[in-house]
Backbone bond lengths (Angstrom), bond angles and torsions (degrees), N, CA, C in turn:
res aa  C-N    CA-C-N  psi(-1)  N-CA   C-N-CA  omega(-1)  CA-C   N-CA-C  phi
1 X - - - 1.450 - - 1.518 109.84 -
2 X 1.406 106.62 138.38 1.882 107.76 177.00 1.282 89.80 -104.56
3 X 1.661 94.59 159.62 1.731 111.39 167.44 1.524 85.07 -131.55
4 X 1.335 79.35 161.80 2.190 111.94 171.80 1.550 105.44 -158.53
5 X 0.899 97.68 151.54 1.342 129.33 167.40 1.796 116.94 -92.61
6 X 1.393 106.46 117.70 1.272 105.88 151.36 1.529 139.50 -85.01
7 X 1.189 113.83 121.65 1.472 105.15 176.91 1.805 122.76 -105.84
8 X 1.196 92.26 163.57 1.850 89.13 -167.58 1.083 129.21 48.37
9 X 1.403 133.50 28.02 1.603 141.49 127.25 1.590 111.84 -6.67
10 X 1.378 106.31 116.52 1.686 94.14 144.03 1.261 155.62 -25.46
11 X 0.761 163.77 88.10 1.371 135.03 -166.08 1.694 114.78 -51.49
12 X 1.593 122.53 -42.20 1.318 98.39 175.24 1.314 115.37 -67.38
13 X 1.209 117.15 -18.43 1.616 94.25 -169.95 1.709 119.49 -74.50
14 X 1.466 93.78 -20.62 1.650 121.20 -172.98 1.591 71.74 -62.75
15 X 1.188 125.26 -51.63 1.910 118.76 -136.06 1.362 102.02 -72.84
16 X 1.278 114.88 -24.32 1.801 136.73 -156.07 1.785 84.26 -95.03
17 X 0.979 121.45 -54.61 1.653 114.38 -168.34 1.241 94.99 -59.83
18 X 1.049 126.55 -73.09 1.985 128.57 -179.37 1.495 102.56 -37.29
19 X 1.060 119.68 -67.54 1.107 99.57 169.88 1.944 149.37 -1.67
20 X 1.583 81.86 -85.28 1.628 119.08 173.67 1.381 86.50 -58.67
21 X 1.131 133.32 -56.13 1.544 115.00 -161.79 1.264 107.13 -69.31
22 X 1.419 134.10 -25.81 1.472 150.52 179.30 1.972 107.93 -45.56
23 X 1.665 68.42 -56.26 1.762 81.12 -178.49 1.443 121.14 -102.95
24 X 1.045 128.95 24.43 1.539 137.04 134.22 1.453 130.86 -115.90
25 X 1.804 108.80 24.40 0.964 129.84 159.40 1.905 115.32 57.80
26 X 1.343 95.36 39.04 1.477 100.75 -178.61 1.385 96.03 -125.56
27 X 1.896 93.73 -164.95 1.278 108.17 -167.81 1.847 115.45 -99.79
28 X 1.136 122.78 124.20 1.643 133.07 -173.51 1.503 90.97 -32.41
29 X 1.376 111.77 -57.47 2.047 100.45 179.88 1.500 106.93 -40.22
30 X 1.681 108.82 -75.58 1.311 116.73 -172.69 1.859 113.52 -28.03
31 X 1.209 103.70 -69.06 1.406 124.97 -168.99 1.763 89.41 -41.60
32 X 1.665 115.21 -66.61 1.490 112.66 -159.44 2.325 96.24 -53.76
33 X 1.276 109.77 -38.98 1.271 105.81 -143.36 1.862 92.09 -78.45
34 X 1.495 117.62 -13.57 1.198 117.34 167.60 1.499 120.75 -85.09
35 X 1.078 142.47 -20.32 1.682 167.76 168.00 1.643 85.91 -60.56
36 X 1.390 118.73 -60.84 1.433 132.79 171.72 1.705 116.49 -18.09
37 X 1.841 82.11 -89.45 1.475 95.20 158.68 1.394 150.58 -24.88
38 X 1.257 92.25 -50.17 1.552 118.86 -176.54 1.747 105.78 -76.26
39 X 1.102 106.08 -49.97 1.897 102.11 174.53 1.488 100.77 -73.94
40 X 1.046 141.41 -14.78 1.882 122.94 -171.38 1.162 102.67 -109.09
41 X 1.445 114.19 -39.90 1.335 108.74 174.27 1.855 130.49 -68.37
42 X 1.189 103.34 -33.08 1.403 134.36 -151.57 1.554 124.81 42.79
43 X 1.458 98.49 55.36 1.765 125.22 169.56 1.301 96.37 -101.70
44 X 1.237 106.46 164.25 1.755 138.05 170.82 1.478 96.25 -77.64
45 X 1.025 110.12 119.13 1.615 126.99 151.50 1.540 117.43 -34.53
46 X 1.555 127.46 78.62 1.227 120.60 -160.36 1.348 98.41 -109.07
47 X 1.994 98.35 126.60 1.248 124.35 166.05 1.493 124.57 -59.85
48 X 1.411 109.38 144.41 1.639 106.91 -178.32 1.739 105.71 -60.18
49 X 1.269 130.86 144.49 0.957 137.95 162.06 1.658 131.23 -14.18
50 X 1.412 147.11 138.24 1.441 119.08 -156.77 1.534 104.52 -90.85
51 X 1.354 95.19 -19.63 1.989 89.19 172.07 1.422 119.56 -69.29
52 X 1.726 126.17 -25.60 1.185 127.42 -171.21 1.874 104.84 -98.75
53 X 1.500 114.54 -14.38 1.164 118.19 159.01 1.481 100.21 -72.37
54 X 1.331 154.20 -71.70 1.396 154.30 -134.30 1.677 93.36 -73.09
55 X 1.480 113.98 -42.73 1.881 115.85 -170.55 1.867 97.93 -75.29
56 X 1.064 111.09 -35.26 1.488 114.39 -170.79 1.729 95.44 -52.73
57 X 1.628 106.79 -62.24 1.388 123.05 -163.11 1.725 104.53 -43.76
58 X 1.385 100.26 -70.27 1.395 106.01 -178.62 1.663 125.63 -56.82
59 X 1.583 105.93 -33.42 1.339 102.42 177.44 1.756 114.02 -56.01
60 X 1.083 112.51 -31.66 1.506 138.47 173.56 1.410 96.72 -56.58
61 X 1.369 141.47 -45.25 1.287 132.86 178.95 1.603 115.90 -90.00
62 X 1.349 107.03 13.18 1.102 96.12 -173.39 1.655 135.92 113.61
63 X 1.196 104.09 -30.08 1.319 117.39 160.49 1.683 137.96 -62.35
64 X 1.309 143.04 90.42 1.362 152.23 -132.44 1.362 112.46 -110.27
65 X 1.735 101.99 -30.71 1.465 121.09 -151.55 2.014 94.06 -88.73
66 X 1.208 122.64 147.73 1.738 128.41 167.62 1.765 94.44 -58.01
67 X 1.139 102.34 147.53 1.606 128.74 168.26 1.365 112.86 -108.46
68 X 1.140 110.68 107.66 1.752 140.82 -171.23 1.299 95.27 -43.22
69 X 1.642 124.79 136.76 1.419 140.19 -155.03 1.598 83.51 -110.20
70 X 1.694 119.71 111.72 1.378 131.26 136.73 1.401 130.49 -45.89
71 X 0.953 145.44 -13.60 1.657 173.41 -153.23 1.730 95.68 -83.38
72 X 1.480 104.81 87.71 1.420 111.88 164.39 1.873 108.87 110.08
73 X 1.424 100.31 2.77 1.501 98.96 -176.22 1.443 100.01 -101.33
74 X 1.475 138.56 160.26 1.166 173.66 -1.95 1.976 81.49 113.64
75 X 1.194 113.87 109.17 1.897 117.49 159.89 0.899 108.60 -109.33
76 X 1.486 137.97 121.20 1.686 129.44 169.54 1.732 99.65 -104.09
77 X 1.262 107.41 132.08 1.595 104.22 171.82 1.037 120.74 -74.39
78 X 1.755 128.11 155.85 1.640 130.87 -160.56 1.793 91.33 -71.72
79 X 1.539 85.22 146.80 1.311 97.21 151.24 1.998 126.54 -74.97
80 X 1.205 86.75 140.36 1.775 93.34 -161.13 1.452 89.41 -110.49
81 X 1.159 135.83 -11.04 1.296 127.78 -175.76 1.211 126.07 58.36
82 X 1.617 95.50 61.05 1.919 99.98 -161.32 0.876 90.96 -135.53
């Protein structure tokens, strides 16, 4: 793997990458090195999966333990009392 350094960045654009990574719950590297991808390659910037984004999130809070697979059960929605 190479690294570089960018110099003389914007600041918004810096602000816009943090961002995006904010809200796909990754890492500012990740996010820049997929943005990467996506212009050299000319692929779509593909996000990690939403189940391995949702375990990432929580493991981050603390959570260690597997999260019980819904996949094939019966969901009834709450009663709202309406």
């Amino acid at each position: 793997m190479t690294q570089f350094t960018v110099r003389n960045l914007e600041e918004d654009v810096r602000d816009k990458l943090r961002e995006l990574a904010k809200q796909q719950g990754q890492s500012f590297e990740e996010t820049v090195r997929q943005v990467l991808r996506a212009a050299v390659l000319g692929v779509e910037a593909e996000a990690p999966p939403l189940g391995s984004r949702i375990a990432d999130r929580f493991r981050r809070e603390g959570l260690d333990q597997p999260i019980e697979e819904l996949r094939g059960q019966q969901v009834e929605p709450p009663d709202l009392g309406g």
